[in-house]
TORBAKE-553324 format. One line per field, with one value per atom (N, C-alpha, C): residue number from 1; residue in three letters; chain; z, x, y. Coordinates in Angstrom, 2 decimals. Example, Ala and Ser with C-alpha at 12.3 -4.5 7.8 and 13.67 -1.06 7.14 Angstrom:
2
i c(1,1,1,2,2,2) $
aa c(ALA,ALA,ALA,SER,SER,SER) $
ch c(A,A,A,A,A,A) $
w c(7.80,7.80,7.80,7.08,7.14,7.87) $
u c(13.19,12.30,13.20,12.85,13.67,12.90) $
v c(-5.69,-4.50,-3.30,-2.25,-1.06,0.03) $
END
This chain:
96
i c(1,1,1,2,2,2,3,3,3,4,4,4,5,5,5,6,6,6,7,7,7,8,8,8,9,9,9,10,10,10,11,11,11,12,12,12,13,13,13,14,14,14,15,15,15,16,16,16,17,17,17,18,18,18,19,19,19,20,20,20,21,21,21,22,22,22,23,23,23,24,24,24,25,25,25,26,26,26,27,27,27,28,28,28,29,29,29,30,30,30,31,31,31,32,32,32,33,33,33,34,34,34,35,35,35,36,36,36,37,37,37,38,38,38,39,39,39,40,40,40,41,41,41,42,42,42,43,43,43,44,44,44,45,45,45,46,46,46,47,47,47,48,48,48,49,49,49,50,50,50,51,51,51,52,52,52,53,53,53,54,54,54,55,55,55,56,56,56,57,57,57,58,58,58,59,59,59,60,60,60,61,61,61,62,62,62,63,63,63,64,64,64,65,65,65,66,66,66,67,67,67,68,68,68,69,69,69,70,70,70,71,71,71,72,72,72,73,73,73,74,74,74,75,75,75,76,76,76,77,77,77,78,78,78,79,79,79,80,80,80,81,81,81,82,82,82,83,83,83,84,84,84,85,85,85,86,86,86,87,87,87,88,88,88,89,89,89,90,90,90,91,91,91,92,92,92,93,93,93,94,94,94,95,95,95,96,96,96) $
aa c(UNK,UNK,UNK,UNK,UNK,UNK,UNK,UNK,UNK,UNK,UNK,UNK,UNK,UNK,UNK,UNK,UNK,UNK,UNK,UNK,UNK,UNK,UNK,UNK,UNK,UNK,UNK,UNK,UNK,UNK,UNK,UNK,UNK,UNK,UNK,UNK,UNK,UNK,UNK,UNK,UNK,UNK,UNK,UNK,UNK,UNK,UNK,UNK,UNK,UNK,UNK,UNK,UNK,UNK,UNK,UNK,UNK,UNK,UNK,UNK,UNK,UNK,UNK,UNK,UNK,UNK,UNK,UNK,UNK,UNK,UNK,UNK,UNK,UNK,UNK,UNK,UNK,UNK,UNK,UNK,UNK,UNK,UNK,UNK,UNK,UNK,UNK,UNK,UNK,UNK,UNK,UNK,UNK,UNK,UNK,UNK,UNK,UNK,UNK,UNK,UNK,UNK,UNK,UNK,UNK,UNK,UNK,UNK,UNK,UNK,UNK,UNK,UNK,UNK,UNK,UNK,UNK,UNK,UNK,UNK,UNK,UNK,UNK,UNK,UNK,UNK,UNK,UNK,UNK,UNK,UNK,UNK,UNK,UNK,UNK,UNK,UNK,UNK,UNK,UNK,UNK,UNK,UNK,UNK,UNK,UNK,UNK,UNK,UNK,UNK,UNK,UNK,UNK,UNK,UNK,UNK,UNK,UNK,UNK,UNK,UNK,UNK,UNK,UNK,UNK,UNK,UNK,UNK,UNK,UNK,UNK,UNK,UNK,UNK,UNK,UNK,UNK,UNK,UNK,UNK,UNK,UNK,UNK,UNK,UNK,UNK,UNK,UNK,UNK,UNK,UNK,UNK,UNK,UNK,UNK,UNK,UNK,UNK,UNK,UNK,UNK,UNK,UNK,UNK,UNK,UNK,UNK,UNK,UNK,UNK,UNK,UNK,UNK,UNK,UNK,UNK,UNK,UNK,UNK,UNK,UNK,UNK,UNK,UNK,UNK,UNK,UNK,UNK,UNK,UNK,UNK,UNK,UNK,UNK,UNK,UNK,UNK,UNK,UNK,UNK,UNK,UNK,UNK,UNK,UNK,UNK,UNK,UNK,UNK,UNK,UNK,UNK,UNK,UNK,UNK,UNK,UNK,UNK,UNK,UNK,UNK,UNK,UNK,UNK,UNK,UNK,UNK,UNK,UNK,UNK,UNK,UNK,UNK,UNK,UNK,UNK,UNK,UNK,UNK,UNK,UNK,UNK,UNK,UNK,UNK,UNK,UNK,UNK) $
ch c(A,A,A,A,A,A,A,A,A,A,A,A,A,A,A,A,A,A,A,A,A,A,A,A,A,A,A,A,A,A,A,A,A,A,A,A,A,A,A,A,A,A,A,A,A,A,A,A,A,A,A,A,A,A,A,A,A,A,A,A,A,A,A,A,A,A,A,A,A,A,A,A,A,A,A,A,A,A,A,A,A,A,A,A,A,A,A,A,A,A,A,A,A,A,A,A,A,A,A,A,A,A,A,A,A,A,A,A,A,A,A,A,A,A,A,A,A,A,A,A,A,A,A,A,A,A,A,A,A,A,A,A,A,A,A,A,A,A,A,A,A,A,A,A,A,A,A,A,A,A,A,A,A,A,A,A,A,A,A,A,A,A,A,A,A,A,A,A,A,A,A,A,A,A,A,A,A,A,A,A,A,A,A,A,A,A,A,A,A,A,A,A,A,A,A,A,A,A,A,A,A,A,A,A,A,A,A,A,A,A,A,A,A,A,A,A,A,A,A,A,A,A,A,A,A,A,A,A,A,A,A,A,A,A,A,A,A,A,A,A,A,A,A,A,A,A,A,A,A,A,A,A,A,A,A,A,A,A,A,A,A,A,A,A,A,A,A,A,A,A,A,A,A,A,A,A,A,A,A,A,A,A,A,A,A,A,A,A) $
w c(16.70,16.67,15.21,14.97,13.67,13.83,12.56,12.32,12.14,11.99,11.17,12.54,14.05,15.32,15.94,15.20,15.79,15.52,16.41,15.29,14.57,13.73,12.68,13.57,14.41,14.92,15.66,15.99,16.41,15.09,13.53,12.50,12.29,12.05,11.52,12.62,13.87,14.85,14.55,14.10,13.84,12.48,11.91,10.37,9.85,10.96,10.93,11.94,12.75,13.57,12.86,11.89,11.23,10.40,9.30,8.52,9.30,10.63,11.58,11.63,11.98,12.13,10.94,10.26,8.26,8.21,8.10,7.85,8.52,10.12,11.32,10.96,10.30,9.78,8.49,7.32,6.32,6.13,6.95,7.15,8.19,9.26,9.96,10.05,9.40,9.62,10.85,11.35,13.09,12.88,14.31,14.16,13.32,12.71,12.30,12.91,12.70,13.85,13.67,12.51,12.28,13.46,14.05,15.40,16.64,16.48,17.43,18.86,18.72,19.57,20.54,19.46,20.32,21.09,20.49,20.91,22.52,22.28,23.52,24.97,24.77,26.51,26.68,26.04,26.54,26.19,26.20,25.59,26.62,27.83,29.08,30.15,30.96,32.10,32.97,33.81,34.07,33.63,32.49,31.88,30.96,30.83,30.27,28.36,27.17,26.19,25.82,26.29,26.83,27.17,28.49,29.17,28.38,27.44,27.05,25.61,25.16,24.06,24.50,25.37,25.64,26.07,27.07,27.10,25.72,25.18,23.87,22.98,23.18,22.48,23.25,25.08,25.40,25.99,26.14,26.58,25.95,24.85,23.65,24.45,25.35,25.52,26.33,26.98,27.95,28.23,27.07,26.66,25.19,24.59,23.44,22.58,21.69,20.71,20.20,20.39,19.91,18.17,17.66,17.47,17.24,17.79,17.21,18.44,18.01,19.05,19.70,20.69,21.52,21.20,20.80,19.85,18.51,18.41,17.05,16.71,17.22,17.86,18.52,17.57,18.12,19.52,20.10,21.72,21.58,20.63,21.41,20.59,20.92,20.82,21.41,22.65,23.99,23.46,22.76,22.47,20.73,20.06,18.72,18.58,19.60,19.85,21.30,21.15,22.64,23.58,25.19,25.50,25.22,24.29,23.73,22.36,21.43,20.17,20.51,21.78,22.11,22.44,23.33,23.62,22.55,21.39,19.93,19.80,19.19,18.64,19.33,20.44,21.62,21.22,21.12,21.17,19.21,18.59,17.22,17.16,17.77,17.86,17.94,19.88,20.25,19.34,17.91,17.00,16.08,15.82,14.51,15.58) $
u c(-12.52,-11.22,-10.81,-10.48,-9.95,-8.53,-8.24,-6.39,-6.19,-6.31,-5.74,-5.54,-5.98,-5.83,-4.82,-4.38,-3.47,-1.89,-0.44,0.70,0.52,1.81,2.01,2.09,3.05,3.06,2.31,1.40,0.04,-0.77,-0.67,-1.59,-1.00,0.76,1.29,0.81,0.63,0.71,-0.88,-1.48,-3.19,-3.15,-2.46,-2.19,-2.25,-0.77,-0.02,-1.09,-1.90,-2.52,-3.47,-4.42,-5.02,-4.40,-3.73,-3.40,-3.12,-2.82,-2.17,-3.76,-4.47,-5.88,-6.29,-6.65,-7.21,-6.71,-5.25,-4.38,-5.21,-5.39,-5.96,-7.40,-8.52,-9.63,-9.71,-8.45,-8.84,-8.05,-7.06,-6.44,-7.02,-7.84,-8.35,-9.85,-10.11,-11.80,-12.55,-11.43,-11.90,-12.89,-13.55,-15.01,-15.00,-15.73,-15.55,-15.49,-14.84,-15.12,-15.76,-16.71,-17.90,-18.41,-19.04,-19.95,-18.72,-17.87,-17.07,-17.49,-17.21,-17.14,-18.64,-19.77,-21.19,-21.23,-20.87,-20.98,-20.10,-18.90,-18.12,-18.52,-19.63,-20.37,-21.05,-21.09,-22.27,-21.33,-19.71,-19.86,-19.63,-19.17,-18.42,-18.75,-19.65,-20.07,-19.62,-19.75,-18.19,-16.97,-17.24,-16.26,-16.79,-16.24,-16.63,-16.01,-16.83,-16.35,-14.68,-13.84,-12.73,-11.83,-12.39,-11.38,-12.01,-12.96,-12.86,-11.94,-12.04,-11.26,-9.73,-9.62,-7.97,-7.66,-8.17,-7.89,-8.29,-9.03,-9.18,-7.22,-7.55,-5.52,-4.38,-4.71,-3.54,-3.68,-4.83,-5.36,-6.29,-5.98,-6.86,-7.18,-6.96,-7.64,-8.56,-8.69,-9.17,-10.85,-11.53,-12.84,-12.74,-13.15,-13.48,-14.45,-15.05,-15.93,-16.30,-17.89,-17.60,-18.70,-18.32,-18.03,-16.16,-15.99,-14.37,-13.30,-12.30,-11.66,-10.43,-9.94,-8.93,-7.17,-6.52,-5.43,-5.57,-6.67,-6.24,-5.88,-6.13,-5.91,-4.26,-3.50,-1.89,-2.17,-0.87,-0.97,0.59,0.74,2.45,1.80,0.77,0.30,1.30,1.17,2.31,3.41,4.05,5.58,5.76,4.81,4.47,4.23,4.00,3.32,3.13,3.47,3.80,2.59,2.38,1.35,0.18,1.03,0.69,0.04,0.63,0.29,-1.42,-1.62,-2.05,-3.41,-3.27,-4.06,-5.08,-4.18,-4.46,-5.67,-5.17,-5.89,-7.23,-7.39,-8.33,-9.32,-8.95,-10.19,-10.04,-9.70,-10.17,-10.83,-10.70,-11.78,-13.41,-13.14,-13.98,-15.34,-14.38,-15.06,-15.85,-15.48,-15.46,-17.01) $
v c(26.88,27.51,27.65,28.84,28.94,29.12,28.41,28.45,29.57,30.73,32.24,32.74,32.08,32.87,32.09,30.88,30.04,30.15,29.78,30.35,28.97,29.27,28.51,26.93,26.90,25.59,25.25,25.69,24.98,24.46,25.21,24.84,23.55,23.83,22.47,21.37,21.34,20.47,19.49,20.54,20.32,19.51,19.78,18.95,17.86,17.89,16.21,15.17,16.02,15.34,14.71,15.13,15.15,14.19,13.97,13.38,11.98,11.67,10.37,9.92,10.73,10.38,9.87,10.39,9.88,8.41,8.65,7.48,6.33,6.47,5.71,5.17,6.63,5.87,5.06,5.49,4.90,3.25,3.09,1.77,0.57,1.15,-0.04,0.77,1.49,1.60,1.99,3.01,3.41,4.40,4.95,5.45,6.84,6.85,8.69,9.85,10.74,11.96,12.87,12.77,13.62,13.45,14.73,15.44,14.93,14.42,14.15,14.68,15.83,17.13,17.04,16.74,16.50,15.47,14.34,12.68,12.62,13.40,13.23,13.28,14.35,14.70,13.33,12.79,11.47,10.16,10.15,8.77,8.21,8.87,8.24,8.52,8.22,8.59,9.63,10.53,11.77,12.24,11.66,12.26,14.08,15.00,16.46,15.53,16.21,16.45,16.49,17.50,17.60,16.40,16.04,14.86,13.49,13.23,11.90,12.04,13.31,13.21,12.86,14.09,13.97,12.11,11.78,10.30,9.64,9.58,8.61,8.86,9.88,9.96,10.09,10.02,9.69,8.04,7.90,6.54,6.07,5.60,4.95,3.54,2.65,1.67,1.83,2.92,3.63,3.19,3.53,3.24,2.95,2.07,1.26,2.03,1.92,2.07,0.69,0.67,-0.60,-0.51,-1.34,-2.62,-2.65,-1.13,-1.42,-2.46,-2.58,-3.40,-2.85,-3.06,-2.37,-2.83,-1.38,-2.16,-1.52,-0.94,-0.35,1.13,2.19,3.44,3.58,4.06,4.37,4.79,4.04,4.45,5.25,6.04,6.75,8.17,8.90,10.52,11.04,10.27,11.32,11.37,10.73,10.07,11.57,11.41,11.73,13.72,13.78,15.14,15.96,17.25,17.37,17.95,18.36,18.48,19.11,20.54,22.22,21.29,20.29,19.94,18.98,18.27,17.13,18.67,19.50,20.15,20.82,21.57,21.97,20.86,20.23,18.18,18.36,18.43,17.89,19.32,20.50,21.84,21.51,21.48,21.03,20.12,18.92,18.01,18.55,19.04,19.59,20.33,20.81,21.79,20.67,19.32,18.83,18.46) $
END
């Protein structure tokens, strides 16, 4: 997905999301999201690419990463960002 097809408040929404994320890997050392998007079809048993992302950020305890620990991944996305912003997040992922 490219931003130049997106409006503006979907780019800003993608931004800030982004920057909550960074913040998230560079303060407690959470997993990287390089290939994100590949890794997802396989991290969770029935789960699609899609629905493990979307739960990893609306239900971060949901499934773990390990060696990481449960508790470290903000649990208020829902609270932070709205369904249209959460959806954005999830097909950008998808890309990374």
């Amino acid at each position: 997905m490219q931003a130049a097809h997106l409006p503006q408040h979907a780019v800003d929404a993608v931004a800030d999301a982004q920057k909550i994320l960074f913040r998230f890997e560079m303060q407690v050392g959470g997993p990287a999201l390089d290939g994100i998007g590949a890794q997802a079809a396989s991290r969770v048993p029935g789960l699609s690419a899609y629905d493990y992302i979307l739960q990893s950020i609306t239900e971060p305890g949901a499934y773990v990463v390990q060696p990481f620990a449960d508790g470290l991944m903000p649990r208020d996305f829902k609270i932070r960002l709205s369904d249209e912003q959460i959806q954005i997040l999830v097909e950008f992922l998808l890309g990374q």
